[in-house]
N, C-alpha and C positions, 0 to 999 in steps of 0.2 A: 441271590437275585429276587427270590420270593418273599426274603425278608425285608429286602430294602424297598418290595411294592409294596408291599402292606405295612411298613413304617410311613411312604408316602400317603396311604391313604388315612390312616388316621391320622396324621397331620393336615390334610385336607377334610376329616370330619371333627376336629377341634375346631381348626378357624370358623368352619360353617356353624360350628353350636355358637363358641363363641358370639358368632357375627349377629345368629339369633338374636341371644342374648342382648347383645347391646343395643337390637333394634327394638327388642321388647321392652327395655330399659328406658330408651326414650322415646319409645309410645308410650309408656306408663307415664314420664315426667312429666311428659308434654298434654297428658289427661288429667295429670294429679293439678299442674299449673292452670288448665282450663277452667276444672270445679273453682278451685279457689279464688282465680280470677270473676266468675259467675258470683261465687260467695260474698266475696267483696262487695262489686256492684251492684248485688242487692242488698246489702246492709247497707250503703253511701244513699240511695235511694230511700232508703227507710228514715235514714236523719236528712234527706233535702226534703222529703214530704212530710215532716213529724208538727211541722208549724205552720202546716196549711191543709192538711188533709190526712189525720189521724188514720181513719179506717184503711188508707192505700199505705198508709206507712207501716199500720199490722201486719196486712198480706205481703208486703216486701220483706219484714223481718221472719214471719214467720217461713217464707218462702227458703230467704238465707239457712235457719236451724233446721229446714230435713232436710235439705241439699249437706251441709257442713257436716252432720250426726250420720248421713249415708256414707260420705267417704272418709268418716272420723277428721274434721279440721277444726282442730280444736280454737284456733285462735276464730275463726269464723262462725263459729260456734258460740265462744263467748260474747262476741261481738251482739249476734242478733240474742240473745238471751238478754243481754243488756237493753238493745231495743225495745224488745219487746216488755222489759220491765218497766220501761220509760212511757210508755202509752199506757200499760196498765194503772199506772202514777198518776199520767193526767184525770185517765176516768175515775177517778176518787178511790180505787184499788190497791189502798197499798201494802194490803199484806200480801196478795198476788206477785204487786211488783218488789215486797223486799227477799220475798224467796226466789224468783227468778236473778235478784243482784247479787244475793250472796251463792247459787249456782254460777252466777259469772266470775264473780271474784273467786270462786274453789278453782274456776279452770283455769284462769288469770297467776296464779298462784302460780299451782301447776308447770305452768309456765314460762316464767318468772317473766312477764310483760309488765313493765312499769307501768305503760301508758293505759292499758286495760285496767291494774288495780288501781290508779289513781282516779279513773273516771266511775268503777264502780263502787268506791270510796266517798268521791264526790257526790252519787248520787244516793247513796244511804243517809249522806247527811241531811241533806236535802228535802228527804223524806222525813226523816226526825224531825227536823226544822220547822216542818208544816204543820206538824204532830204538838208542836212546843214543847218536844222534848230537846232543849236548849244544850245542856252539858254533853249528851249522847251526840248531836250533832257538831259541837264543838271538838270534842276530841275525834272524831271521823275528820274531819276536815284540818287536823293538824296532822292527821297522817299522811293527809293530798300533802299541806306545806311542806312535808322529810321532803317528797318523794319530789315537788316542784324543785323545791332548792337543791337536791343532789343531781338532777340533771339540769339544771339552769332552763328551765322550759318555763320560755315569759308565757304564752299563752293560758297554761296552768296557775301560774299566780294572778292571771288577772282572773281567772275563774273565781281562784278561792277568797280572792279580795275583795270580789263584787259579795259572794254569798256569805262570806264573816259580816257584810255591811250591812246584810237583812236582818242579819241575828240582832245585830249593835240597832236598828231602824226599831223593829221589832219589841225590843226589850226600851225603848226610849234612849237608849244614848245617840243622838243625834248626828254629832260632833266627829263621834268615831264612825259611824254608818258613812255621812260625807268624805271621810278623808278616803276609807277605804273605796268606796263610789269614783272618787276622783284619781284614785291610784290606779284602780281598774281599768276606768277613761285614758288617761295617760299612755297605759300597754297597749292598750286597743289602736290609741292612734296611732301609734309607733309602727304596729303592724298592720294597718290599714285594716284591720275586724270590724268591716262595715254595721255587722250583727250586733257585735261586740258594745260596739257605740251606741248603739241604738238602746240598747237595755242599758247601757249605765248611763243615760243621758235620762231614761226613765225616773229610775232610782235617785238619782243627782232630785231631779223635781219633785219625787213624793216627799224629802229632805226640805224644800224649803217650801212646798205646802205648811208640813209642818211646823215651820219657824213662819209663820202667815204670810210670808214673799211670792204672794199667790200671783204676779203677775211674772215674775221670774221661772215661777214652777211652771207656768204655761208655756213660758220658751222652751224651755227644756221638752216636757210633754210634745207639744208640736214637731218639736226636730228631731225627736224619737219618731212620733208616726208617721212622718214623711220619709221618713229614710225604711221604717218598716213595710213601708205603703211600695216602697222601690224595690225591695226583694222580695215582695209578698211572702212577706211573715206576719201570718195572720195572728198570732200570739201575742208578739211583741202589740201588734193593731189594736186591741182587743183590751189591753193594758194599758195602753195609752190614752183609748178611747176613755175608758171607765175613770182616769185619773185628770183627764179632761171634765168630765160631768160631774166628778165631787168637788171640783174646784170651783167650775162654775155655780156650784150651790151656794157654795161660802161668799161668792161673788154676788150672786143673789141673782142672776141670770137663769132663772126658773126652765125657761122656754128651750135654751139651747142645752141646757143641761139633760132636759130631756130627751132631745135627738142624741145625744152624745152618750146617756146611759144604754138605752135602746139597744144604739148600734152595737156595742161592748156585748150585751144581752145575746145578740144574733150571733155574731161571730163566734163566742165563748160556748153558746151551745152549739153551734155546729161544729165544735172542735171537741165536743163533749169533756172540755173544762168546767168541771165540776167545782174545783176553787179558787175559777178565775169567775164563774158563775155569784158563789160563794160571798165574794166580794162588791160584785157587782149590787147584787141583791141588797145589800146592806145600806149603798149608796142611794139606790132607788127608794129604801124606806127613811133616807134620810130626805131625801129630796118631798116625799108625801109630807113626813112631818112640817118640812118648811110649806108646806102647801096644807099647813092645816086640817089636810086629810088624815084623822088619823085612826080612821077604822082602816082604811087599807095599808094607811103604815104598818098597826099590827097585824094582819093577815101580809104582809112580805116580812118582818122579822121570824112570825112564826117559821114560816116558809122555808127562810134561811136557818134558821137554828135546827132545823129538823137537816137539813144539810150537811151544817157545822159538825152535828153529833155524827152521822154515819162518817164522816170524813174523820173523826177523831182528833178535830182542831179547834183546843183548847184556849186560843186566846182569840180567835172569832166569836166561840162559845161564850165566852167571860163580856165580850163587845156585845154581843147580842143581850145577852143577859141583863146589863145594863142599858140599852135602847130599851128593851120592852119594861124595864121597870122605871124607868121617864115616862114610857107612852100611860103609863099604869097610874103615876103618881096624876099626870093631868086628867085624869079622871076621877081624881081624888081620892084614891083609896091608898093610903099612906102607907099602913103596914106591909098592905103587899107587895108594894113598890118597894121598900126597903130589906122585905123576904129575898127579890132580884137585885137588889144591888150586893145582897150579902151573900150568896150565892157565887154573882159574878167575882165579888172582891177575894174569896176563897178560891177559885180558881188562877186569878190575878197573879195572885200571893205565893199558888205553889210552882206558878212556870217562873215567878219573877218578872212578868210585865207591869214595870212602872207605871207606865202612863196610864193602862187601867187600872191599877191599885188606887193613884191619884185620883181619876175621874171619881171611883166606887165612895171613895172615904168622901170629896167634895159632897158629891149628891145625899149621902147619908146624912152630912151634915145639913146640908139646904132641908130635908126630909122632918127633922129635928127642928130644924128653924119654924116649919110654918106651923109645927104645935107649939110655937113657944118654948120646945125644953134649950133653956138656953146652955145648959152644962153640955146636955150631951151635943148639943149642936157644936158649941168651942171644943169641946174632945175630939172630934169628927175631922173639924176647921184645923185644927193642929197638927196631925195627924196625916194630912193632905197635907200641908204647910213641910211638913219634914222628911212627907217624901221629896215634896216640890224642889226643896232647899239642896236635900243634899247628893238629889242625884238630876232632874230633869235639870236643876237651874246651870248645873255642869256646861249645859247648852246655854247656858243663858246671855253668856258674854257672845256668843256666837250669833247671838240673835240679834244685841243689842247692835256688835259691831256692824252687820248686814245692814238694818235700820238708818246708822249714821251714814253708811257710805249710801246706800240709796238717799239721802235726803242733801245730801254733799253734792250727789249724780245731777241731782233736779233741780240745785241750785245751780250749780259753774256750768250743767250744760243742757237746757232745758230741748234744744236740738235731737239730745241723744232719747230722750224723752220721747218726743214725739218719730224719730225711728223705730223704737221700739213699739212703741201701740199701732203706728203703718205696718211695721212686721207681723204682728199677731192678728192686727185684721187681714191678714192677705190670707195667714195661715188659717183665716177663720173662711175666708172667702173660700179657700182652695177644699176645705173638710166641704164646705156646703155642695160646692158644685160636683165632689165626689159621688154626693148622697143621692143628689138630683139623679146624676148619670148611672148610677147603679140601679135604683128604684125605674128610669126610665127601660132602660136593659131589661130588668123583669115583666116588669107588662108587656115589652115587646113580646119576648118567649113567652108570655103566658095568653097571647093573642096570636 
């Protein structure tokens, strides 16, 4: 009888441990799913503010990595490491941010999260890329292509289609930057990637900027800002803006180019882009030149190149270099104008950027022309002539074709013509009265 009370009661202190047990069990789950869910939502937070407000997008990520490292979650962990390497990128940072990527890619690993090593994959190259380390970033980004094409993720391939089109923009292949622009474009609209569109509708336009379809480039640019302007992605804005006011240079529209670099100016620093700054600057000292200013042209080249070098990007450096040995020759002093072109043309030469190899050898040649050495000037001229030939002119049927269909356009339907220029003044109308109403908004709060 005493045996079979005390068989019942530790069968009644088993259930009750057990019951413990499984309550403790899922209070533990349903704490472990809390953090992580916390985790999550502030890394998601960190990439919606990343393109409008840097600094709240830090404290979210860094927010995410001791929350994630306190209860060991790793994947939430890698996540904001990645974050956080991504803002260190924009502020001109990048050996901060490639040690923080390759700490996310060890834990990604780890892991084995496809979607984490492809993104911090993507972003190494990315980084190279800036660097105009070209081959280093090429093979990074063919590791994204394994990993897009083994799980069929179109989002993935339009990523790495748009950033192969920088390298090919970059290096002068024209032709191939476009297709892969347009390929990007294509995925995007498929999936409705309002973002998406917006940055290859960018890139579509610095494309035929450079083939001189500078009123084409302008549609593109405009239907980029406007759609950036709609999700307030100040990045994408800011890029658009600045791609707007180089155009207008070449258009010879001094005045609006002005406001248009400015704005880029403002934005770019408030976002503490350093090589969207970078760029900008460049444009502004081109805009002096054409305004025959050009002692201030050379105090913003300086400017910039002192920029270029901390950032460690080598084919702005090579750009610059070349600007300020232009600004150098119109002052007349020859050799050292051509000290900067040979400078530039050596750096040119070791990332493989065409199009400034071509500019370097032209101007050396011009350099040569005005003392009369007519040998070295034709060596120079030839020289430029074979890089012209046998790689920019690749683009060149591309350019030509573009030309014949625009003259085709203007001829069978001069209607479409004047749509298009109604279009781009609206677009020009609607930038302005933005500018009005923002500048008015300020003096209000500042009254």
């Amino acid at each position: 009888m005493i045996n079979k009370y005390l068989l019942n009661i530790f069968s009644l202190l088993r259930n009750f441990f057990l019951f413990l047990g499984l309550f403790f069990s899922l209070q533990t789950n349903a704490q472990s799913n809390a953090i992580k869910d916390n985790v999550n939502q502030l890394n998601e937070q960190s990439v919606k503010t990343r393109n409008n407000n840097r600094d709240q997008s830090l404290i979210y990520a860094q927010e995410a990595f001791k929350l994630a490292e306190k209860y060991d979650y790793q994947q939430g962990k890698a996540f904001a490491l990645r974050n956080i390497g991504i803002i260190h990128f924009f502020f001109g940072e990048s050996d901060i941010a490639e040690k923080l990527y390759l700490q996310s890619l060890s834990i990604y690993n780890n892991i084995k999260d496809d979607e984490g090593i492809f993104s911090c994959y993507n972003n190494l190259a990315s980084l190279f890329r800036e660097k105009s380390e070209y081959d280093t970033a090429i093979s990074l980004y063919t590791k994204c292509i394994d990993i897009a094409l083994k799980n069929n993720n179109e989002e993935q391939i339009s990523t790495i289609e748009n950033n192969i089109g920088i390298i090919h923009y970059y290096r002068g292949f024209f032709k191939k930057a476009l297709d892969c622009f347009e390929t990007s474009l294509k995925i995007d609209k498929q999936r409705n990637d309002i973002e998406g569109i917006a940055y290859a509708f960018n890139n579509i336009g610095s494309v035929y900027e450079m083939l001189e379809q500078t009123q084409k480039a302008l549609y593109y640019h405009f239907q980029s800002y406007i759609i950036s302007k709609g999700i307030n992605d100040l990045q994408n804005q800011g890029k658009s803006l600045n791609n707007i006011g180089k155009i207008l240079i070449k258009r010879q529209d001094f005045d609006f180019a002005e406001i248009f670099l400015n704005r880029a100016l403002a934005i770019r620093d408030e976002l503490g882009d350093k090589t969207g700054l970078l760029i900008t600057l460049i444009n502004v000292g081109e805009l002096y030149h054409n305004l025959k200013n050009y002692n201030k042209e050379n105090e913003v080249y300086h400017e910039a190149l002192k920029l270029a070098e901390e950032l460690e990007d080598n084919r702005n450096i090579a750009i610059l270099l070349n600007c300020i040995g232009t600004n150098v020759l119109k002052e007349g002093e020859i050799e050292k104008a051509r000290e900067y072109y040979f400078q530039s043309l050596n750096i040119a030469k070791e990332i493989e950027s065409y199009p400034e190899i071509a500019k370097n050898y032209q101007d050396i040649s011009y350099s040569y022309a005005i003392e009369n050495k007519k040998t070295d000037s034709k060596l120079y001229f030839l020289l430029y002539k074979s890089i012209y030939d046998s790689v920019l002119m690749i683009d060149s049927t591309l350019l030509e074709s573009n030309v014949k269909a625009n003259k085709k356009n203007q001829n069978t339907s001069s209607y479409s013509t004047i749509y298009r220029n109604i279009t781009l003044f609206s677009f020009s109308i609607f930038i302005i009265i933005t500018f009005f109403l923002t500048n008015k908004r300020k003096r209000k709060r500042s009254n």
